[in-house]
matplotlib code that plots the C-alpha trace (Angstrom):
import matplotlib.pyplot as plt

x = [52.4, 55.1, 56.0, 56.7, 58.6, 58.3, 60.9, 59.7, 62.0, 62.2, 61.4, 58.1, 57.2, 57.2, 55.3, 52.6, 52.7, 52.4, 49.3, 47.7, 47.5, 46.6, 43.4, 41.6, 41.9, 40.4, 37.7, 36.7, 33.7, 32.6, 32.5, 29.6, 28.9, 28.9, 32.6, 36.0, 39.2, 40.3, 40.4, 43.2, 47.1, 50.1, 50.5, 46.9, 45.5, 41.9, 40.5, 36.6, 35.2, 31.5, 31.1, 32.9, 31.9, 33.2, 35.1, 36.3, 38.1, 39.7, 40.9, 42.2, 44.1, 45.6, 47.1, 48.3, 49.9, 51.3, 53.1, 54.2, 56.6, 56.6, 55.9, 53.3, 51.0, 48.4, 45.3, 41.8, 38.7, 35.4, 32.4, 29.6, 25.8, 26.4, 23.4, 25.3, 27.9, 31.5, 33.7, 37.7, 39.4, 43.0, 44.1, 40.7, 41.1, 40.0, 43.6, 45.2, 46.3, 49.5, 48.2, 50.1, 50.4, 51.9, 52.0, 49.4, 46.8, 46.0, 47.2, 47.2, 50.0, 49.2, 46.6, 45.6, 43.6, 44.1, 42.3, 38.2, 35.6, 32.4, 29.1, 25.7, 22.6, 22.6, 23.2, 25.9, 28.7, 31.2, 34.6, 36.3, 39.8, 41.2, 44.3, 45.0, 48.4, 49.6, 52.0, 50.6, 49.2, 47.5, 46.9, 43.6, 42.0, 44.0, 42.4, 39.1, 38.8, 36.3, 37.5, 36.1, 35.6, 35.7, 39.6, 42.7, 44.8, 48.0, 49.4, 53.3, 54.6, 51.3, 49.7, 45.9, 43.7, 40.6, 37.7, 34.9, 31.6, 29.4, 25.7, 25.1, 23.7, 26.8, 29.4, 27.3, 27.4, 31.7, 32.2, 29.9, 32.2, 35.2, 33.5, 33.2, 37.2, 38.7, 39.9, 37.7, 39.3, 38.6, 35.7, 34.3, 35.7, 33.9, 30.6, 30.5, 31.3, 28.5, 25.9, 26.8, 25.6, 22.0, 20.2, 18.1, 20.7, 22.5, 20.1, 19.4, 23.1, 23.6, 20.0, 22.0, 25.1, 23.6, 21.5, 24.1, 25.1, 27.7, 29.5, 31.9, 30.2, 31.9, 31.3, 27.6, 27.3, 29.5, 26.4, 23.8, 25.7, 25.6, 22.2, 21.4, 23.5, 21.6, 18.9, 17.1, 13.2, 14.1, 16.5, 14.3, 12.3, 15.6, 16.8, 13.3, 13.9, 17.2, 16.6, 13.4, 15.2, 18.4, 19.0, 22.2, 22.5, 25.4, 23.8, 20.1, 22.6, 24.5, 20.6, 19.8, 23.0, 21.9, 18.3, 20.0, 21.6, 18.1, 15.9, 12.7, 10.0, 9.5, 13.0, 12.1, 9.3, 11.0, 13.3, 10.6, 9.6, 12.3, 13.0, 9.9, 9.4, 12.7, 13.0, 17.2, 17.7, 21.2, 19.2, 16.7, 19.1, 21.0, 18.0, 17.4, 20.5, 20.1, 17.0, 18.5, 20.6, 16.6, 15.5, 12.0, 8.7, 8.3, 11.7, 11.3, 7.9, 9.0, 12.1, 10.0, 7.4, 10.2, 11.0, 7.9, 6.7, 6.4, 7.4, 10.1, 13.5, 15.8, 18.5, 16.4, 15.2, 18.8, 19.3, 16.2, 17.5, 21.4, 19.4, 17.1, 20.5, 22.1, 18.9, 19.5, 19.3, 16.6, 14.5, 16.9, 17.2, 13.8, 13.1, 15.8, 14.8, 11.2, 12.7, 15.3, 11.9, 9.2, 10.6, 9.4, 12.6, 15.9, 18.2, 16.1, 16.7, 20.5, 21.0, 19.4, 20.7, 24.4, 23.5, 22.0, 25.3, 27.2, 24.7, 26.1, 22.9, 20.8, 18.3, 20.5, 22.0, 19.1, 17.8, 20.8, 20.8, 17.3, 18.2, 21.4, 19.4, 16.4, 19.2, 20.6]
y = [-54.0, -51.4, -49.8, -46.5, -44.9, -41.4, -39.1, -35.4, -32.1, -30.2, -26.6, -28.8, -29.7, -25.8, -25.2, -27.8, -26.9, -23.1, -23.8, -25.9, -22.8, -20.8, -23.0, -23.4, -20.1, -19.3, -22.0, -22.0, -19.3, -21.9, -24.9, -26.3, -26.5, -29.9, -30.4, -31.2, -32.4, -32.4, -36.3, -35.8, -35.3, -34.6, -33.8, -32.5, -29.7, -28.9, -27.0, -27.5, -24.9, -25.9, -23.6, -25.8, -29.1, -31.8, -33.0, -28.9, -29.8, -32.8, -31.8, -28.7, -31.4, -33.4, -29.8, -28.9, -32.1, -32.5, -29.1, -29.4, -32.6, -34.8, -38.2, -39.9, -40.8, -38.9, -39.4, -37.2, -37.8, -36.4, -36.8, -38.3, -39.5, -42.6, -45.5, -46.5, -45.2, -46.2, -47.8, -48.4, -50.5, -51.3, -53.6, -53.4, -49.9, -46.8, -45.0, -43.2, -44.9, -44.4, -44.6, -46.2, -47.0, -50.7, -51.6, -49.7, -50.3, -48.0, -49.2, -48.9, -49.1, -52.8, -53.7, -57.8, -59.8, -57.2, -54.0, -54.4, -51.9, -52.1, -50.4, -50.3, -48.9, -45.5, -43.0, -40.7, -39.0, -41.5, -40.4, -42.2, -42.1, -42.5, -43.3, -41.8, -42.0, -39.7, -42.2, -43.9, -46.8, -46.5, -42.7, -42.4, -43.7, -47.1, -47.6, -46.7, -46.7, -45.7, -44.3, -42.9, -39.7, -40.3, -41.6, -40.2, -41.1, -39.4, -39.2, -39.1, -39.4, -39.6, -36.4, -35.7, -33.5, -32.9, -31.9, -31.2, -32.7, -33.8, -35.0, -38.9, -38.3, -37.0, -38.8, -41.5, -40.2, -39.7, -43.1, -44.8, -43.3, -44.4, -48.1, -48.3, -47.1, -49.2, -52.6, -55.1, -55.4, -51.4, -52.4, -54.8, -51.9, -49.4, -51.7, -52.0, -48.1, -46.9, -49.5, -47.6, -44.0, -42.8, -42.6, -44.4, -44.2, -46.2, -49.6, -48.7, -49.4, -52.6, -53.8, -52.9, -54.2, -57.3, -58.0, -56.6, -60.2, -58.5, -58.3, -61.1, -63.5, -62.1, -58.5, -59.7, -61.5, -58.7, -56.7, -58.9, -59.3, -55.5, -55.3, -57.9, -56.8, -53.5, -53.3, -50.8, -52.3, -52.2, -54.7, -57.8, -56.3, -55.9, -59.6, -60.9, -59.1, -60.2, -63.7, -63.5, -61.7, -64.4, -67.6, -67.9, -70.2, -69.4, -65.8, -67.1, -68.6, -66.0, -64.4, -67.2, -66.5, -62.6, -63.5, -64.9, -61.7, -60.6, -61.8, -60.4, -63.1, -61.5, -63.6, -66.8, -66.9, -66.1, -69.2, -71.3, -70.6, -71.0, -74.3, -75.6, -74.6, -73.5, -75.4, -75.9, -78.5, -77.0, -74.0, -75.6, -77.3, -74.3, -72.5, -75.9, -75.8, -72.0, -72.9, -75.6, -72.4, -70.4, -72.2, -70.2, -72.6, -72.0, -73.0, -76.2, -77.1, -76.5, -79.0, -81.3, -81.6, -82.3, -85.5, -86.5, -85.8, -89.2, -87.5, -85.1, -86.1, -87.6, -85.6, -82.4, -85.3, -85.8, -81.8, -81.4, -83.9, -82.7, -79.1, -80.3, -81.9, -78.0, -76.8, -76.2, -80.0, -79.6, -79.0, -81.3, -84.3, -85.2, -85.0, -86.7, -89.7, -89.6, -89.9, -92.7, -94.7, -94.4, -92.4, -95.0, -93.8, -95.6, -93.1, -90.6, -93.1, -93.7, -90.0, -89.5, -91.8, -90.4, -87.4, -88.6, -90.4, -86.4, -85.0, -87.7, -86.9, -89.4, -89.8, -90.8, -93.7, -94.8, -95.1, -96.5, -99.5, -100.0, -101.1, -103.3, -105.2, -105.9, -106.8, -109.7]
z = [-15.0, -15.0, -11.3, -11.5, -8.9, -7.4, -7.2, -6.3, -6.9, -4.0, -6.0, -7.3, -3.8, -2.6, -6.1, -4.9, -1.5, -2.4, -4.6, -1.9, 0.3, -2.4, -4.0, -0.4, 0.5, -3.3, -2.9, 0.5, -0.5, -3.1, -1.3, 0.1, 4.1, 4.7, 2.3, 4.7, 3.6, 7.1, 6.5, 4.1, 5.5, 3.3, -0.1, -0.5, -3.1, -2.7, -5.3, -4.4, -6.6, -6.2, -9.6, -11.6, -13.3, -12.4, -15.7, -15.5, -11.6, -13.0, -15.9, -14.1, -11.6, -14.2, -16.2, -12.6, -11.8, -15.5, -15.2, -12.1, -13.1, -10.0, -11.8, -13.8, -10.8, -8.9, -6.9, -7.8, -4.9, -3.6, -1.7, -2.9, -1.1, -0.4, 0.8, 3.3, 5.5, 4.9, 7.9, 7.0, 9.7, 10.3, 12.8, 13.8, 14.7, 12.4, 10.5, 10.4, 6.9, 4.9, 1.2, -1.7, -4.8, -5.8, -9.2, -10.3, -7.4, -4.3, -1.4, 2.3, 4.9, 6.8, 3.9, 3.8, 6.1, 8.9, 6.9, 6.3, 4.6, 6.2, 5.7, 8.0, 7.1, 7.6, 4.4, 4.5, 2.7, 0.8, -0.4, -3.8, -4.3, -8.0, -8.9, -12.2, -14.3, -17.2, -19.1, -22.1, -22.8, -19.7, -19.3, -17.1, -14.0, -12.5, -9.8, -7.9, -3.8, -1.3, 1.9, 5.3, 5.5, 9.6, 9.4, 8.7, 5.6, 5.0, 1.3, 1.6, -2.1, -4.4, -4.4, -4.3, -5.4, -3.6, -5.7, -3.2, -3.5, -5.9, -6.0, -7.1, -10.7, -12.1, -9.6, -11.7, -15.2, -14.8, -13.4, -16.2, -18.4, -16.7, -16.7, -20.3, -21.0, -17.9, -17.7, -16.3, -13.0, -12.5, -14.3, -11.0, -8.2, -10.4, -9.9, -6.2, -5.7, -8.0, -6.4, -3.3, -4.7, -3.5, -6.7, -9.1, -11.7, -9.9, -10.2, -13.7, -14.8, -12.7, -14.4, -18.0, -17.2, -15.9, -18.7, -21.5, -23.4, -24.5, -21.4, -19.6, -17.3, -14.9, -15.4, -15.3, -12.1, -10.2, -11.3, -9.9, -6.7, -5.8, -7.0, -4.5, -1.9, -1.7, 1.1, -1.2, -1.6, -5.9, -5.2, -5.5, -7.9, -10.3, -9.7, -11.2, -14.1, -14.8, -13.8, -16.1, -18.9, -19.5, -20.4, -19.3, -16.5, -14.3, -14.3, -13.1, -10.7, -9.6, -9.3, -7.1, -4.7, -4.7, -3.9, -0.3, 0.6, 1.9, 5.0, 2.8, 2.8, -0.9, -1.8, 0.4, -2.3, -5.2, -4.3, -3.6, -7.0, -8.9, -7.2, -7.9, -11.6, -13.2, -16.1, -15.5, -13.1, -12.1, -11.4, -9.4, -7.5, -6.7, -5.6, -3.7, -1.9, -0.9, 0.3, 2.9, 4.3, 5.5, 8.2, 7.3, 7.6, 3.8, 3.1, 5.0, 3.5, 0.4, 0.7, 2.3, -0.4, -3.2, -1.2, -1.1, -4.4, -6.3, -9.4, -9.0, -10.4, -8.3, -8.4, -7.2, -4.8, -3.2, -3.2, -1.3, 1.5, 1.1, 2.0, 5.0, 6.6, 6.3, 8.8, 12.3, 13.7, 15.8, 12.5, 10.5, 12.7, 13.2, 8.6, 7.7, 10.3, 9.2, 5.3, 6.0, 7.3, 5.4, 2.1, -1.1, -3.3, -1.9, -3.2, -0.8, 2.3, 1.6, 1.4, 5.1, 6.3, 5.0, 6.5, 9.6, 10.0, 9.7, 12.5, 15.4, 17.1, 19.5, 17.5, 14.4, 16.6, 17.3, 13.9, 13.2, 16.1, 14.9, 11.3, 12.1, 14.6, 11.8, 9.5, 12.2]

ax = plt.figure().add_subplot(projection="3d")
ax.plot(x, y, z, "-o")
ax.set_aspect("equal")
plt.show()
């Protein structure tokens, strides 16, 4: 990807500047009360009028930007009700952040392992920050970003426009649109943002996105995830119906995964179920193996029951008893002994016992010392 480079004029810096002023002091009347920009430092132009659409502020922004000749890059954002609040750290501290733009991604000044969004249950206002370029063949949006609207970032050489606020419904209906004509790694940022909006609408396109065939795999299963990573009570509800609604396997998988991300009993069941009946054995297995990571008493009678069952097959067998030896040890210990006993399959006693050997508890050493000496 091309790296373009920002050069600013100074008489298109005092044009910019000059506008700035002028566009808050011209839509400060419009904007609604709970709308700041104060977040924003630098080379920021607010033009918030509330009156206007949407697709009317940006297309304003990008005539502004284009005539003003200071590149091909520029950054557009708003707020939008959000589910849950936003959190940006750096350094473990919050801003203020330096914001870049390297080849064709936002950035931010000390960005890696160091930088971490989080978000907590309580809804809020979100702010998205797009990168957007005016140079063919990739005139658009580049890049998509949510920020905190309680930190500071300061824009030195990218410009932004700051369009206001906007409700979730039609922050929804512009970024479905911008979905559908981005690449797919905008695609999968475009994913997790609008699973964050506060609004139906917002399931209902991860439900058609997950179940569209005509999608990549991987497009698919980033839907899936967001819809299960969402405490919203539709959540589960959702993952049925795509789980019930495809055959493809790695997504009934990726289903599985998602129905972990909760602590609702609701899911423990839904597990329980599809490792029980699923008629995929990788499936089952998976939802086995997931199953080894509750340490709920349904989880544990469940995997407990596939060992014992004369008739299950063997390899869901040996994923029920890799699963029991992933339980806390004071549930696991005391199974996997009982099973490396008295279990009739021999596959299902080598495999406790392999995992008893992992645990180096007492009790495995002393199952242990007991077989050796019936062997001598």
């Amino acid at each position: 990807m091309k790296k373009h480079t920002f050069r600013p004029k100074a008489t298109a810096l005092l044009a910019l500047a000059a506008l700035s002023v002028s566009l808050a002091a011209v839509s400060a009347a419009a904007a609604p009360a709970q709308e700041s920009s104060q977040f924003l430092k630098g080379k920021v132009v607010k033009w918030n009028e509330a009156a206007l659409s949407l697709e009317k502020r940006l297309n304003a922004a990008r005539d502004h930007f284009r005539a003003s000749n200071l590149g091909d890059l520029y950054f557009t954002g708003y707020l939008f009700p959000s589910r849950n609040k936003i959190h940006h750290h750096l350094h473990g501290q919050g801003g203020p952040f330096q914001v870049m733009v390297e080849d064709g991604e936002i950035k931010f000044r000390g960005q890696g392992n160091s930088e971490s969004i989080e978000s907590d249950d309580l809804a809020g206002p979100a702010a998205l920050l797009l990168l957007n370029s005016l140079a063919p063949p990739r005139a658009g949006t580049l890049s998509a970003h949510l920020i905190d609207p309680e930190v500071s970032y300061e824009f030195k050489k990218v410009p932004v426009y700051w369009l206001g606020s906007l409700e979730a419904d039609p922050s929804i209906a512009f970024l479905v649109k911008e979905f559908e004509r981005g690449a797919e790694e905008l695609q999968e940022s475009l994913l997790f943002i609008i699973s964050q909006h506060n609004t139906p609408r917002s399931f209902d396109f991860l439900k058609t996105i997950a179940l569209s065939a005509s999608r990549s795999l991987e497009i698919r299963k980033n839907a899936v995830f967001w819809i299960g990573n969402s405490r919203d009570s539709r959540s589960l509800d959702l993952l049925k119906e795509v789980f019930d609604n495809t055959r493809n396997e790695e997504l009934k998988e990726q289903v599985v995964f998602a129905l972990t991300l909760t602590d609702r009993r609701e899911a423990v069941a839904e597990l329980i179920r599809i490792a029980k009946s699923d008629p995929a054995l990788e499936v089952r297995k998976k939802a086995i193996f997931w199953l080894g990571q509750k340490a709920s008493q349904e989880a544990v009678k469940t995997l407990k029951d596939m060992v014992d069952k004369p008739d299950e097959d063997v390899e869901v067998k040996e994923s029920a008893v890799f699963a029991i030896s992933q339980l806390p040890k004071d549930k696991a210990v005391p199974l996997l002994v009982a099973m490396a006993r008295e279990n009739k399959s021999l596959s299902v006693r080598k495999k406790a016992i392999f995992w008893l050997g992992q645990t180096g508890e007492k009790e495995a050493l002393e199952l242990f010392e007991e077989i050796l000496l019936k062997k001598n």
